[in-house]
N, C-alpha and C positions, 0 to 999 in steps of 0.2 A: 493500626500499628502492626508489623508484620512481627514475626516470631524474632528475625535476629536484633531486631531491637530490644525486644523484650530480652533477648539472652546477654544484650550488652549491658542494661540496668542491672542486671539481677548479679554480672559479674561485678560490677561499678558499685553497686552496693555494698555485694562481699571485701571489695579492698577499702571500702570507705576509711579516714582516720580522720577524728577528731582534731587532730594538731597538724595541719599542713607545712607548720613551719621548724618542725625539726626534722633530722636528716634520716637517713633512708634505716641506720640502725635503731632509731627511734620510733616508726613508724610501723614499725611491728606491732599493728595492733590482736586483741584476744582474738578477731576472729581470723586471722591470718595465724598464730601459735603457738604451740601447743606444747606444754612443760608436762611429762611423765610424772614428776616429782608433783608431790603434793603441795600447797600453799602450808606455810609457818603460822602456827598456833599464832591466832592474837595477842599481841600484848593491850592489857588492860590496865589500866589505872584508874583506880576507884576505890575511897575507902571502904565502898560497903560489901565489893566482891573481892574475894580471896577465891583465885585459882590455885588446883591442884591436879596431880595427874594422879587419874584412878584404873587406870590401865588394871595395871595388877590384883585391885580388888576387885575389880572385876570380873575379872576371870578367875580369880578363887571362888566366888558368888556362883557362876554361872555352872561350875563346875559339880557346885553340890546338889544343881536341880538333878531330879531324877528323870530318866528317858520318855519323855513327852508329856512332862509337866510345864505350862504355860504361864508366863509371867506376862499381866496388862495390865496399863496404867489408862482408869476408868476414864482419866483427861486427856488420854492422848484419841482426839475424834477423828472425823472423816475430813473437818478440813486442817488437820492436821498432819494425816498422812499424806494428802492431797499436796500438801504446803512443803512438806520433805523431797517433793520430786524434785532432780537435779536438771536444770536445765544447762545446754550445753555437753549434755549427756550424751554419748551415743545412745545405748539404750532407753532413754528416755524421750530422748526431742528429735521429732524427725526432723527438722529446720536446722539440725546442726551440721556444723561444714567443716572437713578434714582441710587443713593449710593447701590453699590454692583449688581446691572443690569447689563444683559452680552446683547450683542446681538443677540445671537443666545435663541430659546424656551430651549432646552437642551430637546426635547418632545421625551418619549420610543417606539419609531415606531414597538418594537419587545413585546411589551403589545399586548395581545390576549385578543380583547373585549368582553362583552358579548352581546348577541343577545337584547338587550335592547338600551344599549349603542348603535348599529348600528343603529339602528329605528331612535336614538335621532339626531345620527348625520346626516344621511338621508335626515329625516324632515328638518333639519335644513340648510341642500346644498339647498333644495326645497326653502325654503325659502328665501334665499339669488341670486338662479336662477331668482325670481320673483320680488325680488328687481332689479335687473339687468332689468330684462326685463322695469321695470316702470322708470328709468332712471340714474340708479344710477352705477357708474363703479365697474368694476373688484375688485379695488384694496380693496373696503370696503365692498366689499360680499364674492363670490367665491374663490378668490383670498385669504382670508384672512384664510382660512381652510388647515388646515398642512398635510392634507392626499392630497389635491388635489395640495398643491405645492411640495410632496415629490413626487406626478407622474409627474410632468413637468419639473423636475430638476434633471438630465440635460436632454433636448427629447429626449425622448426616440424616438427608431425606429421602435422597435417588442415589443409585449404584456411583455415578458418576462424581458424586461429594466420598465417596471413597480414595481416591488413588492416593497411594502411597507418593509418589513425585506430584508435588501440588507448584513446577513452577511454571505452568499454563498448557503443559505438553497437552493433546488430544488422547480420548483412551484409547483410541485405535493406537497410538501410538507407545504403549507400554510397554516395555520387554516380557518377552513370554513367561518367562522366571516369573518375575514380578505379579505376572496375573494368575500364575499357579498359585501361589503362596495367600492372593487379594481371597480368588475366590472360596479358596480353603476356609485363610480366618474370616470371611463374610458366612461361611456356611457353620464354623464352630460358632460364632457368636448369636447366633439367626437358633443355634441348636441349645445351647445357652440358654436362651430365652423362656424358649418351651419348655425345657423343664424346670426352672425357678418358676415359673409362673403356674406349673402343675404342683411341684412342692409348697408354693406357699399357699393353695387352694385347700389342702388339708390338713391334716390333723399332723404335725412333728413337733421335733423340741430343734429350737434356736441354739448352736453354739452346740449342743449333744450329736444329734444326728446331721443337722446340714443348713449352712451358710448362707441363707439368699440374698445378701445385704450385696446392693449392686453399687453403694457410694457415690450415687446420684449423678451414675451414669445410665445410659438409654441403651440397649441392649436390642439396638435396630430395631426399634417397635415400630418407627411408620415405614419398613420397608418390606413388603411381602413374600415370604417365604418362597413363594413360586419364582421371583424373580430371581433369587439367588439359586434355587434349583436349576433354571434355565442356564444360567451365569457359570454354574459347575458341568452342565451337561455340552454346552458351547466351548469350555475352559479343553475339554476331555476330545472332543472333537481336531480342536487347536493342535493339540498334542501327536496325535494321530497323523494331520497332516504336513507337519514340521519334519525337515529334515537334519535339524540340531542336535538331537538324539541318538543315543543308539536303543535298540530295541530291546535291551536291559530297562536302560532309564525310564522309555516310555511306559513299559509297563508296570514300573513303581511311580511315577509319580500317578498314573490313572487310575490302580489301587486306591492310592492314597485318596484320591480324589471321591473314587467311588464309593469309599469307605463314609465320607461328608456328607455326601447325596444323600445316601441311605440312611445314615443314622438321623439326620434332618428330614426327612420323610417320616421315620419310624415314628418320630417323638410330635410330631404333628398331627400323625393317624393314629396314636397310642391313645388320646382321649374318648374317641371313639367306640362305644361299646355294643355297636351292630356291625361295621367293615368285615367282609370276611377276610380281610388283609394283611388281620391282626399279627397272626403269627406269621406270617409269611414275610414279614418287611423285618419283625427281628431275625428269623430264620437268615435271611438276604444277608443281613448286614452283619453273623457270626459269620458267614463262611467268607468274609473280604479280610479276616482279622489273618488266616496263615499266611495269606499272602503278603502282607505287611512284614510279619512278623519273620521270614525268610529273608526279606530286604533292609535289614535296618543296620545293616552293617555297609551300605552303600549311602548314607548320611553321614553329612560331616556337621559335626555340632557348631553352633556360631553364639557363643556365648556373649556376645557383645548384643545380641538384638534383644537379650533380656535385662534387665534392670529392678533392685529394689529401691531407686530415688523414686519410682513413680507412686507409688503411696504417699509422697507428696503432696502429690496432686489431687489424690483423694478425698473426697467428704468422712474423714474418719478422726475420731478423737483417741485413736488405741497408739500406742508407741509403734515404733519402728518394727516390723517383723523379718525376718529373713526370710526369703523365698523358700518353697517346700518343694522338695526333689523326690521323686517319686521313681521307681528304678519304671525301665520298658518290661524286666519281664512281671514286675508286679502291676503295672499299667492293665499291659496285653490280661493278665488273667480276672483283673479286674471286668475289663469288657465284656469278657468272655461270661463272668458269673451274671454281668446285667444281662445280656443277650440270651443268655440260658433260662433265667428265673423272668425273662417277659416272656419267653414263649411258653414257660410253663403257667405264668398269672394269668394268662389268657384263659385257662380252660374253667378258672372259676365260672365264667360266664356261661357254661353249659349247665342247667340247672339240673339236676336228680330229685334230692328232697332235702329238705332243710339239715337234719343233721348230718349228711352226707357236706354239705357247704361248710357247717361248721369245723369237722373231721381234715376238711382240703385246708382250710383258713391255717388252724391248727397248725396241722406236720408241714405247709409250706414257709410257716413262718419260724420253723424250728432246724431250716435247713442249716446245713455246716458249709460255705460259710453264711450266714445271714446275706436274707437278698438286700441290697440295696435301699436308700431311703427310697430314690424316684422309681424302684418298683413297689414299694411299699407302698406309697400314696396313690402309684396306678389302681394297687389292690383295694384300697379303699373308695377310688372313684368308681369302679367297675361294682361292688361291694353296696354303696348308698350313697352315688355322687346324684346333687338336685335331689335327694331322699325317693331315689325309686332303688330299690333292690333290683340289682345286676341289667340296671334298664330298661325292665318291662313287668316287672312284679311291685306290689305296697307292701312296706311291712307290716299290712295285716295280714294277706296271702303265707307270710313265713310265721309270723308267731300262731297265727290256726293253726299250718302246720304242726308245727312242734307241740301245741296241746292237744293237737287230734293223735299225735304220736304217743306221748306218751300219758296222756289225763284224759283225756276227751276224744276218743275212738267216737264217731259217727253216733257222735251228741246234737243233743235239739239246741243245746248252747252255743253253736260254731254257724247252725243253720242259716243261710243266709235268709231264707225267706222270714225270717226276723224282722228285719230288718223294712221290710216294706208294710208292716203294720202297724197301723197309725192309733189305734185305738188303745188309750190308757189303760182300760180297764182289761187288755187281753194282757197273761201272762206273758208274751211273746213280745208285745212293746215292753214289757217293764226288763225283760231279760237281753234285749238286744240293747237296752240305755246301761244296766251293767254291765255288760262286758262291753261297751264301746269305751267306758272308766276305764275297767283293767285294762284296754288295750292304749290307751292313751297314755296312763299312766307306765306299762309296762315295756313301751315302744322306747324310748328314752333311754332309758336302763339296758336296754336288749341291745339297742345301736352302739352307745358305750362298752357295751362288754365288746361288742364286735369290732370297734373301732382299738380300744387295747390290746388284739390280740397283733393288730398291725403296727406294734409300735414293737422297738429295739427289746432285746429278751430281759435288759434291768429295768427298763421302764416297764412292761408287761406286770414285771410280780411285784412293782413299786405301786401301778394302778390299780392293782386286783387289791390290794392291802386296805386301800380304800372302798374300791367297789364293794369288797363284800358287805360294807355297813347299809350303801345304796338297796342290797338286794335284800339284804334283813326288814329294811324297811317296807319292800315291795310285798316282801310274804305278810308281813302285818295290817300292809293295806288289802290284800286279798286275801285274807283270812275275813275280814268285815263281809265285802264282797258276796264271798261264800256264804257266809250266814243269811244275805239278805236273798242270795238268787233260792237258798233251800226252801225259802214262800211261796218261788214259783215254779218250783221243778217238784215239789212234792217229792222230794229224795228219800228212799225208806232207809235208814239207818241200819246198819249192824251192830247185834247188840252180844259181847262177847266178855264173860266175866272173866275169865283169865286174863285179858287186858286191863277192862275197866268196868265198872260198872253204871257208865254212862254209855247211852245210844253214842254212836262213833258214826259218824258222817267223813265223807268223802273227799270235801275241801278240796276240788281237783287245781282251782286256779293258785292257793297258795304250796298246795303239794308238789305244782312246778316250778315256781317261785322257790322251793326249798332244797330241790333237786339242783337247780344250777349254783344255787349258793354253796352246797357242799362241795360239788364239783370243782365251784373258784376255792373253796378253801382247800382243799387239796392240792391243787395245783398252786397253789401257793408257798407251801410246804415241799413243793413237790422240786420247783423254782430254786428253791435255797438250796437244796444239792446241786442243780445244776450251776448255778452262780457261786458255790463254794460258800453261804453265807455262815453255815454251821463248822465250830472245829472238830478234830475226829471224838474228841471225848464229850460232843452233843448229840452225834448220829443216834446213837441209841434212843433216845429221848424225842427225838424228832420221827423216827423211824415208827417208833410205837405211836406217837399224835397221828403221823398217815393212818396206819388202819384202825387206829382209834374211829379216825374219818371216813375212812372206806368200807366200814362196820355201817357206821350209822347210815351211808350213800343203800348200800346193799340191803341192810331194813327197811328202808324208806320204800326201794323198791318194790319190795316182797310185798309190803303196805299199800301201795298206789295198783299193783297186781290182781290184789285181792279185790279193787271194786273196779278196773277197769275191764278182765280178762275174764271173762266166763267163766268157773270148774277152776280157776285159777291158772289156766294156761290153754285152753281150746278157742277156739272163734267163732263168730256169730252164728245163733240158731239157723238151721234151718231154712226158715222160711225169711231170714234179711234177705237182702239187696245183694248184688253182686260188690255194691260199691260199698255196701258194709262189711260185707266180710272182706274188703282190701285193706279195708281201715283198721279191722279187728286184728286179719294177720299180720298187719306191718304193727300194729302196738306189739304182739305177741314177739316178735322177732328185734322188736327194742329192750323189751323183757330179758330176753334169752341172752344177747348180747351183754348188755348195761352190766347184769346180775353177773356173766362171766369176767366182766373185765372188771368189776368190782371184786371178785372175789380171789383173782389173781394180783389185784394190786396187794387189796389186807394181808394176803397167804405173803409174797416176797418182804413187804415192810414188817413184818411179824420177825419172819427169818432173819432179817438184818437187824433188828435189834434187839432179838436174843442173842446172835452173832456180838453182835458191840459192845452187851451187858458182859458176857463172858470176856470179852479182850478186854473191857475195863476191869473188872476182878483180875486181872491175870497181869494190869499193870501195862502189858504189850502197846497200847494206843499212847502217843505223847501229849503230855497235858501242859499247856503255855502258863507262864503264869500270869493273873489277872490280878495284879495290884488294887485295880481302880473297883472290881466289883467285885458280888458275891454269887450263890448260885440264886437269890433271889433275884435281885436284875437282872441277871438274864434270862430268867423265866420270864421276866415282864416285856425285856425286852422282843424274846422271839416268840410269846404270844399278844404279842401290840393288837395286831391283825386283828385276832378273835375276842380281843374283851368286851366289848360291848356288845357282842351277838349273846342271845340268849339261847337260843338252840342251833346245834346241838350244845350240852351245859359243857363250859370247860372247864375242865380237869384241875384240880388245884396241886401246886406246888410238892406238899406231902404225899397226896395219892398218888401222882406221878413219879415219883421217887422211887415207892412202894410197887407201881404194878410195872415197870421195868426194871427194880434193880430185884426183884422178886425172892428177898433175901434168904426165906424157907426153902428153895430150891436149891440143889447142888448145882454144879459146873454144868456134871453130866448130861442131868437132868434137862437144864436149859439147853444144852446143844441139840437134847432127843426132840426138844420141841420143836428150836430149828430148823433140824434137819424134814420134819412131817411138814413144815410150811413150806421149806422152800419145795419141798415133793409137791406137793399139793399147786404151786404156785406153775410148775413147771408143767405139768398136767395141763392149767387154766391155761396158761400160753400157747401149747400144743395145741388143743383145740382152736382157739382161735385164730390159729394160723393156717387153720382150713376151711376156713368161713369161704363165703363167697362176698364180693363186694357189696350186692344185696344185704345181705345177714348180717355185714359187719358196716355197714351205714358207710360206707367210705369208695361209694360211687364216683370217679373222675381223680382219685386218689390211692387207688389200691396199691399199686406197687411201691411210693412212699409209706403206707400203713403198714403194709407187711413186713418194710424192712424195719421199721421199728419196734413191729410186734418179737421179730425173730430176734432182734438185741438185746429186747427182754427175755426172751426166752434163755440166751446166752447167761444175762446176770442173774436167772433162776438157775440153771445149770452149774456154775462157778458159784455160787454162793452154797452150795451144794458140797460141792469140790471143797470149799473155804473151809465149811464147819466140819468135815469128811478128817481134814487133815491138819485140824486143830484139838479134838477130838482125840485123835490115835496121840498126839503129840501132851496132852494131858494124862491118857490112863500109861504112856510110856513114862511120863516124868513121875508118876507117884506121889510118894511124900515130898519128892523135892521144889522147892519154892523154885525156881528158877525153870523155865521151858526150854528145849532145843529147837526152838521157832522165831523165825523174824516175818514180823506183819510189814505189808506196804498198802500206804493208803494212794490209789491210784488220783493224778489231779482229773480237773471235768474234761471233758474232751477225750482222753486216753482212756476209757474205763470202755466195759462193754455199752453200757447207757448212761448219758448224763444225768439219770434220773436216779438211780440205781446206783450209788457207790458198796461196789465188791471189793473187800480187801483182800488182797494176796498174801498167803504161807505159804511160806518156803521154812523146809527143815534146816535148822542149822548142824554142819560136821560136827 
C-alpha cells in the first residue's frame, strides 16, 4: 500500500459520520466542529442528587488559603488524575484534528528547492542540533523536520534507500539542491548517533541534562559513517564543478557542508583516547563556524518543511509539545563553547600527577558557561572509560599516588615487591592482602567522587551530600585497617601528653580517607553559595561552618605532617634514594600548599561572617519571612549533609548561635576581627598566586587555577573594602540607630567569586 492511500484512509476516516442519511447540515460530525462555547451543565434528575452552583464559595474558600498552602484530597490518585485528562484536547491528545486537518503534512518531497531555501533549512537543523544538545528532545527539534524523517522512514540500509523523491528516479538523477540538503541531513543524523550513543554510555541524568530517547527510530546505525563522509566529500566536489552557482553561493553551501564532515569525524574520533587527532578535528571544525556565521543572511527560511504533526508518529506517550526555537546567534555560540571545552577536555589525558588531574577535573568543570553534557561524558570516558584511568593507567597507579602524596611518602605499604610474596608467614604477604582491601574497597568510592565532579553543578553538591556518608564510612573501614597493618609495620607511636595520654599512631590509610571527606564537606557548603541555596541572613552561619571546616582540614594537616615529613617539614635523610627523596619533596610541597590554601579559605569565611553578624545586628541584610519554619529546621535542614558524620563533631544549634552571633563583643570589635581575617586571608591568596604549577599541584591547568585564585584574592580585597566602610559608617553614625549605608547583596555569577558572596556599601547622601 503506497503512502497516498494511506493519506486517503486517514482523510476518509477523519470525515467519517455515523448518519449517512441526514443532509450535509447534519453531518457535521465532533470531529469535523468545533464550538468555542462550552457544553451546558447537565440537567439531572434524580431524587438523590441536588445540584448547586458553588462557584462563588468557592472562591471565597480559595481565597482564604495562604500563599503556597496546599489543599489534597488523599482520594483523588494517579488513576484519577490520569482519568481527568481531556481528550480531544489540543494540549492533551496528539490524535486531535482541527476542522478539515488530516494527519499527515501532505509535504511535495519532489519540490526542487532553491539554493537559498537549502541554507535556510540547514541553518535551521543547526539550530535545532544545538537545542538538542542544551537539553531539549528529539521530538521538538530534529525530529520535527520532514526531510530528516523522510530519511528515517522506513531505515533505511544503503544511501540509496535515502532519496528524498522515492517515485523510481535514479540517484544520479537528483537535483543537485536536493543532494546538498540528503547529504547534509544524512551527515547530522550519522552525527546524532554518535553522540546519543556516547551520552548514554555514561554516567547523566535523563530529562535534567539530555534527552537520548530516539522513539524507536534508527539513527542510521546499519550505515557507516565513512560512507556518508565520502557522500559529503563527493556532494562538495559536485558543487565545485557546477556551473549553477555563483561563487557567493558555492562557498556557503561547502562551508556548510564542511562544517558536517567535520563535526561527523570529530564525534567519531572523540572516543578515542590515544589519536593524536584529538584536538585538531575540534580545533578544524571551530574555525568552519565564522564562516557560517557571516552567511546566514543568504538563507531563506522555509518553514513548511518543519512540522509538529510528526510526533505523531512517534513512539511517545507525552502530550503534544511545540517545537523549540533556538535563535542562530545563541545556536552558533553554543558550538562555539562545545568546540572550545573539547579542545580543552582533551588535555585531561596528558597525565602529571594525580592531584594535579583532580585540580584540572575541578576548575574545568566549573567553567562559565558549563561545558556541555556530550563533553561532559567525553571527560568521563577519557577519565575511567572500560575502568582504565585516562587509558593506560589502573586505579591502583592513582590512589598509591595520592597516598604516597600525601600519607605514605616512599612507604614499604605502597611497595610493589609486596606483592610477589607468597609466604604467609612474611609480614610483606599479610601487608600487601591489606591494602589490596583498602584499595578495593576505596577504588569505588574514589571513582564516584570522580564521576560527580562531572556532573551538572546542582547535581555535584546534590551527590557530595550523600557521598560524604560513603566516605565516613570508608575512614571507619580504614581505621580497622590501620590497626591491623600496625602488626606488621611495627610503627612506633608518638606519645604526646598535651594531646593525649595514649601512644597516637599514624592511621595513614584512614587519615586520607578523612582528608577528602572534609574537603567534600566543604565544598559542599562551599556549593550553596554558589547555587544561592542560603538567604542573606544564613551567610553568617554558613560562613563560620566553612572555616569551622577549614580549621579542622588545616589540623588534620599539621597532624598527618608530623608523622609523614621529617623535622616536620625537611625531606628525606641523607642517605634515601634519589627516588625517596622525590616522594618526600612532592609530600612536602603538598604540605605547604594544602596548609596555605587551607588557611586562606578559614581567614576569608571568618571575615565574611563576622562581616554578616554585624549587618545582621545593624538590621541592613533583609530577612524573608518563614511562616512554615523556625530557626530549628533550618539548622536541620542545612546541616542534613553532616548529621550522621561523627567527625568532625557538629556543632549544635545553641553553640552556633553563640560563636557567630558572639553577643559579648561590640560592633567594633567584630569588624577589628574582620578586617585581620580578611588581611590575613589576602596575604594567603597573594602567595599563592605565585606558586608555580608544580607547587600548586595544578599542572595542564594553571592558567584556569590562577584565574580563580586571583578572584579570590579580589573577594579578600573587597571584603576588606566592605568592612573598611561599614566600620567608618558605624563610628560616624554614633548613638544613632539608623546607618547612612545601603548594603547590596550581589546574585551568583555577578560577584567577584561564586564562592565568595561580597556585600557592597555604599554611603547613603
Amino acid at each position: 500500500m503506497n503512502s497516498d492511500n494511506i493519506t486517503d484512509i486517514s482523510n476518509g476516516l477523519a470525515n467519517f459520520s455515523l448518519n449517512d442519511n441526514h443532509d450535509d447540515a447534519s453531518q457535521q460530525s465532533q470531529f469535523r466542529s468545533f464550538d468555542p462555547e462550552p457544553p451546558p451543565a447537565p440537567i439531572l434528575h434524580s431524587q438523590g442528587v441536588i445540584a448547586m452552583d458553588i462557584t462563588k464559595q468557592f472562591i471565597n474558600a480559595a481565597q482564604e488559603l495562604e500563599l503556597g498552602q496546599l489543599v489534597k484530597d488523599p482520594y483523588f490518585t494517579l488513576f484519577e488524575a490520569v482519568g481527568a485528562l481531556e481528550i480531544m484536547d489540543r494540549k492533551m491528545d496528539s490524535g486531535y484534528l482541527e476542522p478539515g486537518e488530516t494527519m499527515d503534512d501532505n509535504y511535495d518531497f519532489t519540490l526542487v528547492l532553491l539554493p537559498e531555501e537549502i541554507i535556510g533549512i540547514i541553518d535551521q537543523l543547526l539550530c535545532h542540533e544545538m537545542a538538542w544538545h542544551q537539553g531539549y528532545p528529539l521530538s521538538q527539534t530534529i525530529f520535527t523536520s520532514l526531510y530528516i524523517d523522510r530519511i528515517m522512514m522506513p531505515a533505511p540500509v544503503t544511501l540509496d534507500q535515502t532519496l528524498f523523491d522515492r517515485s523510481g528516479n535514479a540517484p544520479d538523477e537528483e537535483p543537485i539542491t536536493m543532494q546538498i540538503l540528503r547529504a547534509y541531513c544524512l551527515g547530522l543524523i550519522k552525527t546524532c548517533f554518535f553522540v546519543n550513543d556516547k551520552v548514554k554510555a555514561e554516567h547523566y541524568y535523563e530529562e535534567e541534562d539530555f534527552v537520548t530517547h530516539t522513539y524507536n527510530r534508527s539513527l542510521l546505525d546499519s550505515i557507516d559513517h565513512a560512507e556518508i563522509v565520502e557522500l559529503l566529500d563527493k556532494t562538495v566536489k559536485v558543487i565545485f564543478a557546477t556551473d549553477d552557482f555563483s561563487q557567493d553561493m558555492k562557498k556557503t553551501l561547502i562551508a556548510r557542508l564542511e562544517l558536517r564532515s567535520r563535526f561527523l569525524t570529530a564525534v567519531e574520533v572523540a572516543t578515542s583516547r590515544t589519536s593524536p587527532a584529538l584536538k585538531l578535528v575540534w580545533t578544524s571544525l571551530g574555525n568552519c563556524i565564522p564562516r557560517i556565521k557571516m552567511s546566514v543572511d543568504l538563507g531563506k527560511p522555509v518553514p513548511s518543511s518543519f512540522s509538529v504533526k510528526l510526533q505523531r508518529k512517534l513512539a511517545s506517550t507525552a502530550p503534544p509539545r511545540p517545537i523549540v526555537h533556538v535563535s542562530q546567534e545563541s545556536a552558533f555560540e553554543h558550538l562555539e563553547n562545545l568546540c572550545r571545552d573539547a579542545v580543552t577536555v582533551v588535555e585531561v589525558l596528558k597525565y602529571y600527577d594525580s592531584r594535579s588531574l583532580l585540580t584540572f577535573v575541578t576548575l574545568f568543570q566549573a567553567r562559565k558557561p558549563q561545558p556541555s553534557v556530550y563533553v561532559r561524558t567525553l571527560l568521563q570516558h577519557y577519565l575511567f572509560g572500560d575502568m582504565i584511568m585516562l587509558g593506560k593507567m589502573s586505579i591502583r597507579q592513582i590512589l598509591d599516588e595520592e597516598l604516597s602524596t600525601m600519607t605514605l611518602p616512599a612507604s614499604m605499604l605502597l611497595d610493589r615487591i609486596n606483592d610477589e610474596v607468597e609466604v604467609p608467614s612474611d609480614p610483606r604477604f599479610n601487608i600487601a592482602t591489606i591494602m589490596e582491601t583498602f584499595r578495593s574497597r576505596a577504588a569505588d568510592t574514589f571513582i564516584d567522587y570522580m564521576r560527580t565532579i562531572c556532573q551538572n553543578r546542582c547535581r555535584i553538591r546534590r551527590t557530595l551530600c550523600h557521598a560524604i556518608t560513603d566516605w565516613d564510612n570508608l575512614q571507619l573501614d580504614a581505621e580497622q585497617l590501620d590497626v591491623e597493618l600496625q602488626a606488621f609495620t611495627k610503627e612506633v607511636p608518638i606519645f604526646d601528653e598535651i594531646i593525649s595520654t595514649e601512644p597516637i599512631y599514624s592511621f595513614p590509610l584512614s587519615s586520607w580517607a578523612y582528608y577528602y571527606k572534609l574537603g567534600q564537606m566543604e565544598w559542599t557548603v562551599q556549593m550553596g553559595f554558589e547555587l544561592e541555596v542560603y538567604q542573606p541572613d544564613e551567610l553568617a552561619d554558613m560562613y563560620w561552618y566553612l572555616q569551622y571546616l577549614a580549621r579542622n582540614r588545616s589540623q588534620h594537616l599539621e597532624r598527618i605532617r608530623g608523622f609523614t615529613v621529617p623535622n616536620g617539614g625537611g625531606i628525606a635523610a641523607s642517605d634515601e634514594s634519589i627516588h625517596r627523596h622525590a616522594e618526600y619533596g612532592k609530600a612536602g610541597l603538598f604540605f605547604n600548599f594544602s596548609s596555605l590554601e587551607a588557611a586562606a579559605t578559614y581567614g576569608l569565611a571568618d571575615a565574611l561572617s563576622g562581616l554578616f553578624t554585624v549587618l545582621n545586628r545593624l538590621s541592613l541584610l533583609p530577612k524573608l519571612p518563614r511562616p512554615y519554619g523556625d530557626a530549628k529546621m533550618r539548622y536541620e535542614v542545612r546541616m542534613k549533609p553532616f548529621l550522621g558524620i561523627g567527625l568532625p563533631e557538629l556543632v549544635s544549634l545553641e553553640n552556633l548561635k553563640q560563636l557567630v552571633e558572639q553577643p559579648r563583643q561590640s560592633i567594633l570589635d567584630l569588624l577589628d576581627l574582620a578586617a585581620d581575617s580578611a588581611a590575613a586571608a589576602k596575604k594567603a591568596f597573594e602567595i599563592m598566586s605565585r606558586l608555580t604549577p608544580e607547587e600548586a599541584f595544578c599542572q595542564g591547568s594553571h592558567a584556569s587555577w590562577l584565574k580563580n585564585v586571583k578572584d579570590c584574592l579580589k573577594a579578600a580585597i573587597f571584603t576588606g573594602i566592605t568592612i573598611s566602610t561599614v566600620r567608618k559608617a558605624v563610628i560616624a553614625a554614633g548613638n544613632r540607630v539608623e546607618l547612612k549605608i545601603k548594603i547590596e547583596i550581589p546574585e551568583s555569577g555577578k560577584g567577584y567569586h561564586d564562592w565568595w558572596v561580597v556585600p557592597k556599601a555604599s554611603s547613603l547622601a
